[in-house]
C-alpha positions as CSV (number, residue, x, y, z in Angstrom):
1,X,134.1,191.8,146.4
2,X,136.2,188.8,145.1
3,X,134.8,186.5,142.3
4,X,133.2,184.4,144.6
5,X,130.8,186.5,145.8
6,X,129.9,188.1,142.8
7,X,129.5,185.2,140.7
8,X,127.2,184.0,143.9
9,X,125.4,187.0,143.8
10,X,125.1,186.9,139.8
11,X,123.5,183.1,140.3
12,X,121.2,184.2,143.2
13,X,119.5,187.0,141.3
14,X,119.2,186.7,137.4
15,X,120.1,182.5,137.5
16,X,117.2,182.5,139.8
17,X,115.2,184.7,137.4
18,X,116.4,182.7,134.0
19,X,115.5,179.3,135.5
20,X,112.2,180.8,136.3
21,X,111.9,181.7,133.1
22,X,112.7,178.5,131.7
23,X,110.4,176.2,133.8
24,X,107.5,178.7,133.0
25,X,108.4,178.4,128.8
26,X,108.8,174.4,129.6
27,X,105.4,174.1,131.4
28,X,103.5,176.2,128.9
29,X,105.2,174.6,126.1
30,X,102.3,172.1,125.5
31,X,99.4,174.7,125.5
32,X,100.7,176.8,122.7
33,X,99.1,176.9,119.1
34,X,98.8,173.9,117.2
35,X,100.8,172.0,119.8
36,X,97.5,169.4,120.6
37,X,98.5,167.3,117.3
38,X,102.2,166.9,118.2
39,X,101.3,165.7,121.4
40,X,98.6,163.6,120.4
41,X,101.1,161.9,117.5
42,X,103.7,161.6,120.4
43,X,101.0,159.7,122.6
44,X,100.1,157.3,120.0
45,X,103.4,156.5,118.1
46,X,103.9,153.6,120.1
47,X,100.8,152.3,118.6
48,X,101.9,152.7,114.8
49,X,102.7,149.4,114.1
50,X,100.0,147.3,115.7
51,X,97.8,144.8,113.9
52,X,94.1,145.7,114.0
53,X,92.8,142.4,113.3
């Protein structure tokens, strides 16, 4: 087997696996612990300097 083929075979198998488990951490990254006030401060910081009168 030349390098071709195994580096194919390395990115078919455990690439596939680690970008699975990448885009699972990434999509459950907003639902962990303590994460609802950083994303309500990320939602409203465009709001921080507004004039409420």
């Amino acid at each position: 087997m030349n390098q071709y083929d195994t580096l194919r075979h390395l990115a078919d198998s455990w690439g596939l696996v680690a970008m699975g488990v990448v885009f699972l951490a990434l999509c459950l990254w907003p639902f962990r612990p303590g994460g609802r006030e950083h994303s309500d401060a990320a939602a409203t910081m465009i709001f921080g300097d507004e004039d409420n009168g």
